[in-house]
C-alpha positions in Angstrom: 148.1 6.0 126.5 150.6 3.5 128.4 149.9 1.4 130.9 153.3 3.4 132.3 153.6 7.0 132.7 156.5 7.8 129.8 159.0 10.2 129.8 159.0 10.5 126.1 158.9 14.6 126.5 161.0 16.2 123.4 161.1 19.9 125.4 163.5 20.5 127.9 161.0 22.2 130.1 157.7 22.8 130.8 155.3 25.4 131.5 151.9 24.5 133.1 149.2 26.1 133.2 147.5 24.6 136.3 144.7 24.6 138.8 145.3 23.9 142.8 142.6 22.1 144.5 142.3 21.8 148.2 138.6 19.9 149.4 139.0 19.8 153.5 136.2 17.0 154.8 135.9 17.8 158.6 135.4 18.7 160.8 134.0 21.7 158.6 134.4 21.6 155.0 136.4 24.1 153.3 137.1 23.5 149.6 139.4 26.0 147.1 140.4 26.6 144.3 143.1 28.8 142.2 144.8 29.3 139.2 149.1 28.8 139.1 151.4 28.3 136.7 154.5 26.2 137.6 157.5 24.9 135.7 158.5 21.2 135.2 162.5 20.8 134.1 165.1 18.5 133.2 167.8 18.6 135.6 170.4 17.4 133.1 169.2 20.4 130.8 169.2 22.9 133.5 172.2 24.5 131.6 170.4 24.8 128.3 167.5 26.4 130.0 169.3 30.2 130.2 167.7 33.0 128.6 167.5 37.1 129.1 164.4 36.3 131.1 164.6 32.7 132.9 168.1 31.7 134.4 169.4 29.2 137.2 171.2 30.7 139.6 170.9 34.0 138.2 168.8 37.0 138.8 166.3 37.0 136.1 162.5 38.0 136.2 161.7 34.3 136.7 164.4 31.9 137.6 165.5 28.8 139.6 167.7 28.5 142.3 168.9 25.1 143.1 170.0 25.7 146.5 166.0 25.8 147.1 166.1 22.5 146.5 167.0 18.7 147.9 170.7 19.3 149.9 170.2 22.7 149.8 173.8 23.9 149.0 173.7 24.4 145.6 174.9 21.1 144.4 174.2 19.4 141.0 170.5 18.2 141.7 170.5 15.0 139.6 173.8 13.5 140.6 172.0 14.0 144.3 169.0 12.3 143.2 170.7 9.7 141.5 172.1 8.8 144.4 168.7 8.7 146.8 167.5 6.3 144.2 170.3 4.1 144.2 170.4 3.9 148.2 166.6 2.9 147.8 167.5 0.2 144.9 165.9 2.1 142.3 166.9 3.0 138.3 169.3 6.3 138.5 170.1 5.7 134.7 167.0 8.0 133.4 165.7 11.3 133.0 164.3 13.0 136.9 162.0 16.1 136.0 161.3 18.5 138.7 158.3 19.9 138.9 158.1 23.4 141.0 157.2 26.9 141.5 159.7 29.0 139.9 160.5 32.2 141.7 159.4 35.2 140.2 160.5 38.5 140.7 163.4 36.7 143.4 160.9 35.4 145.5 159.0 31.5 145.8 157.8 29.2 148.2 156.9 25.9 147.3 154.6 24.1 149.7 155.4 20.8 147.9 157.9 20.0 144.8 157.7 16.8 142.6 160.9 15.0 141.2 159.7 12.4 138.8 162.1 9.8 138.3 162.3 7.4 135.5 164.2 4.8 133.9 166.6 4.4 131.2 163.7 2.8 129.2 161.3 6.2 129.9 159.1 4.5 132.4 158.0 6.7 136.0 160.0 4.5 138.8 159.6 7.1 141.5 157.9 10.2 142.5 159.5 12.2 145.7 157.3 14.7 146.9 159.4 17.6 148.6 157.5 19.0 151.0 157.8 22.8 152.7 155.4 24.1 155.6 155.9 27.8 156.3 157.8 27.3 159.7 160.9 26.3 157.7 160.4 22.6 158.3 161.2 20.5 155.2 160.8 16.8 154.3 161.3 14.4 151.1 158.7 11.6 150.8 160.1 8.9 147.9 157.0 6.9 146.9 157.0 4.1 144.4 155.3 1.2 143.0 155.2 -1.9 145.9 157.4 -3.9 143.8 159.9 -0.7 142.8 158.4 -1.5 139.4 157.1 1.2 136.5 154.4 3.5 138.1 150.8 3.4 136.3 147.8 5.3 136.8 146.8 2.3 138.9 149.4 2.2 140.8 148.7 2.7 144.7 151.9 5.0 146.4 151.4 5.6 149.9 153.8 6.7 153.0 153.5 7.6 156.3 153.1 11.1 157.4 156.3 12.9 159.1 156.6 16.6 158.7 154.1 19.2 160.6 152.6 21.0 157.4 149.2 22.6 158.7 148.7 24.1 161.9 145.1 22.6 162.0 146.2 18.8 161.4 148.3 16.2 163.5 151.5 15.0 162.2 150.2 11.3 162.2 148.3 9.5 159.4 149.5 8.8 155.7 149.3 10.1 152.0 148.0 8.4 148.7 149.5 9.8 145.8 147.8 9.4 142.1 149.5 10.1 139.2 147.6 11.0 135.8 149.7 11.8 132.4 148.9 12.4 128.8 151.3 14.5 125.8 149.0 18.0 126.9 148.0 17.4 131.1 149.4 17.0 134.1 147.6 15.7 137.2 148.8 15.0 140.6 146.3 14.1 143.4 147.1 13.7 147.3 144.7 12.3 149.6 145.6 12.8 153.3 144.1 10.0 155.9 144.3 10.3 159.4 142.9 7.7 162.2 139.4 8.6 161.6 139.9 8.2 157.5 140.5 10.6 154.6 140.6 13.8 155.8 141.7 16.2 152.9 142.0 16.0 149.3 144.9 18.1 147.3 145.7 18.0 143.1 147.4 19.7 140.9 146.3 19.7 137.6 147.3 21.5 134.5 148.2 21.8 130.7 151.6 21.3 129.6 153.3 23.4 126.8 156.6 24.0 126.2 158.6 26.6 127.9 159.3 30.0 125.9 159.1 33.4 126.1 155.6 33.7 124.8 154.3 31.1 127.2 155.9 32.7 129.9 155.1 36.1 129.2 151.5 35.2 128.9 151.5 33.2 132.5 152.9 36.5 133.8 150.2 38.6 132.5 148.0 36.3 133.7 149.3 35.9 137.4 152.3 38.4 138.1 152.3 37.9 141.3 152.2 33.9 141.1 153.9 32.9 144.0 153.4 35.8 146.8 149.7 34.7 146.3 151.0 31.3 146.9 152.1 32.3 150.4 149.4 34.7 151.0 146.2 31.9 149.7 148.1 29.3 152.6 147.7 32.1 155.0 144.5 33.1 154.3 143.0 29.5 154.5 144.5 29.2 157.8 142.6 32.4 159.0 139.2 31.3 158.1 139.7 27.5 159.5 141.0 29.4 162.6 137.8 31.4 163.0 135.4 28.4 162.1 137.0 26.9 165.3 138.8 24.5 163.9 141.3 22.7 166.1 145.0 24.1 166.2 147.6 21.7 166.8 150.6 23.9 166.1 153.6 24.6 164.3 155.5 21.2 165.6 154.8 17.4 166.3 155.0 16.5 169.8 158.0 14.7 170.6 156.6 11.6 171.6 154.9 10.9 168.1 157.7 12.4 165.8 159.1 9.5 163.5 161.2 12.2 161.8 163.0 16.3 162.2 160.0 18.4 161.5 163.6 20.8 160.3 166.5 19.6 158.6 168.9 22.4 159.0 172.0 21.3 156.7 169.2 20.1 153.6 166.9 17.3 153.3 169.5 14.2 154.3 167.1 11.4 154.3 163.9 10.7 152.7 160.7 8.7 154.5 160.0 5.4 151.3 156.5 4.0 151.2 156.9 1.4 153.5 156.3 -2.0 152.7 152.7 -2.4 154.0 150.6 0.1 155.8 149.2 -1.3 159.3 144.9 -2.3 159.4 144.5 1.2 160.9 145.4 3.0 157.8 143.9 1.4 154.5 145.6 1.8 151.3 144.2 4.9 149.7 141.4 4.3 147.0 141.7 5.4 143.8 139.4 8.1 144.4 141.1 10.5 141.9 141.9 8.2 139.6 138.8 7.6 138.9 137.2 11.1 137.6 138.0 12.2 134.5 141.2 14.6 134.2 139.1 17.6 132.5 137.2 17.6 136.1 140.4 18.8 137.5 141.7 21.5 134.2 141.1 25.0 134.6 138.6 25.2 131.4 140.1 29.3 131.3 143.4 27.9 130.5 143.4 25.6 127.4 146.2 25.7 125.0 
């Protein structure tokens, strides 16, 4: 594989079959685990993409909606990207994938959605994570390499946390993002540090295959109801952290340590960048993730 994560992908879209990990490290542990399945599309294909069963902006048993996405009105999602990436002085001349739940049956919520930008040449340049908590606050974080160069599995992306996402952490702190590709898998990893160091670990991590009927129909069979258990897992988490006392901090960041909206009201205006360096108080993340192998993270049930 590449030193650089390619976009050499001959599909217009992907399915993936996936596995969610969530490992909380104090002040009780609480680790999870579930099966998903999630789409990942090329917004210049979105089009191309409509069949009896799948449509954008239609009603279809499973479907995409862009107004669910970035401004939020409905407009075309890549020229809008194109244009955060050349306000932040990055490539806007290749492909941007998004990676997301689709809804099913009408309905989704996606606790975090992944644009991955690349360059004319194929190479990964940026990777904004697009974040939802369940109190309608929103927020875009655009990580990239320190120099704005190609991204590699080495590469370290950090940024600083903005948006209230769980009740039961503070809204200070920052993210390490890892990034793991082959032809078949997926894997995204999140590590979430706070003063006292890294307090929770998140991935996603999945097998790709292309989107068609048959790949769809058997995700469905699988997990029908995909994304109601998305919202219902998030709630039920919070209930058992809530009876093993951990500490509730809310649904909103005080006002004296907000850096950003916790709500953006008219759509997600402006993104937080990794910022040049991260102060002595917040290390860069290690490459925890990146350094177990990617079949730690597959669900073994799903294989191709």
């Amino acid at each position: 594989m590449s030193a650089t994560m390619s976009a050499t992908m001959t599909p217009i879209a992907w399915l993936l079959a996936s596995r969610v990990m969530h490992d909380r490290l104090r002040p009780v542990r609480n680790r999870f685990v579930y099966p998903v399945f999630c789409l990942r599309v090329n917004l210049d294909a979105l089009p191309r993409l409509e069949r009896w069963w799948f449509g954008v902006n239609r009603a279809r048993i499973v479907s995409l909606r862009t107004a669910d996405y970035g401004p939020r009105d409905g407009t075309d999602l890549a020229a809008w990207m194109r244009a955060r990436l050349r306000s932040a002085g990055l490539p806007d001349d290749g492909e941007i994938w998004l990676q997301t739940f689709p809804r099913v049956f009408g309905y989704a919520f996606n606790p975090v959605s992944f644009w991955y930008c690349h360059d004319r040449d194929g190479a990964l340049r940026a990777l904004v994570a697009e974040v939802t908590n369940t109190f309608g606050g929103r927020h875009a974080y655009l990580v990239t390499a320190p120099d704005l160069g190609p991204i590699g599995e080495a590469t370290v992306l950090a940024t600083r946390k903005c948006l209230h996402v769980s009740p039961f952490n503070d809204v200070r702190g920052h993210y390490g993002f890892h990034l793991r590709e082959t032809a078949g898998t997926s894997f995204v990893g999140i590590d979430y540090f706070d003063d006292d160091g890294l307090l929770l670990r998140t991935s996603m991590a999945g097998y790709k295959r292309p989107l068609t009927g048959g790949a769809m129909l058997a995700a469905l069979l699988r997990q029908p109801w995909v994304t109601l258990s998305v919202t219902a897992r998030i709630h039920w988490q919070a209930l058992r952290l809530w009876v093993r006392g951990v500490p509730f901090h809310g649904s909103e960041p005080p006002a004296s340590r907000a850096a950003a909206p916790a709500r953006a009201e008219a759509g997600i205006a402006q993104m937080t960048s990794m910022p040049a360096s991260l102060p002595a108080s917040m290390p860069a993340p290690p490459p925890a993730s990146a350094a177990e192998p990617v079949s730690n993270f597959l669900p073994n049930d799903l294989r191709p």
